[in-house]
C-alpha positions, -999 to 999 in steps of 0.1 A, spaced: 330 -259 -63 298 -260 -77 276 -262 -46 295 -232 -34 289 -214 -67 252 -224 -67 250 -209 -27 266 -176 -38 240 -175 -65 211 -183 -39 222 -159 -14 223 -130 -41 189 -139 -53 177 -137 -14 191 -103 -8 180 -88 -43 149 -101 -31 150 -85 3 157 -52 -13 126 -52 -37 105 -58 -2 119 -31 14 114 -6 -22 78 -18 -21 68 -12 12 88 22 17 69 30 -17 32 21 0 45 40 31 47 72 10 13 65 -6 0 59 25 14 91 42 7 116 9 -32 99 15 -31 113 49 -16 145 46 -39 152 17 -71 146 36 -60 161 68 -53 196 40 -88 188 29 -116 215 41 -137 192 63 -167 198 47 -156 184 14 -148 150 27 -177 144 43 -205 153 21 -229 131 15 -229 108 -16 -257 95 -35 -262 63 -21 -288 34 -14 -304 31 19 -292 3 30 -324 -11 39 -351 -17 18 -380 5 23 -410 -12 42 -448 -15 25 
C-alpha cells in the first residue's frame, strides 16, 4: 500500500510540475508577443536612431 501511495504522490508532483511549465512558457509567449506588437506600433524612426556608442574599432595613429 505504501509504494502505491508513494506513486500517486509522484505522479501528482509530475503533473503539478507539468502545469507550472506550461504557465511559464504561455507567460514568456505573451511577453514575447506584447514585445512585438509594441515595436511593430513603434514610429520607425524611433527605433532606429542612433545611440551613443563606441566605434567598435579603435581609431588608427
Amino acid at each position: 500500500m505504501y509504494e502505491y501511495e508513494l506513486q500517486q504522490s509522484r505522479s501528482a508532483d509530475l503533473i503539478r510540475r507539468a502545469e507550472h511549465e506550461r504557465l511559464v512558457r504561455e507567460a514568456v509567449r505573451a511577453r514575447r508577443a506584447a514585445r512585438r506588437e509594441a515595436a511593430r506600433r513603434a514610429p520607425e524612426a524611433e527605433s532606429h536612431t542612433r545611440r551613443f556608442r563606441r566605434d567598435r574599432f579603435a581609431r588608427t595613429a
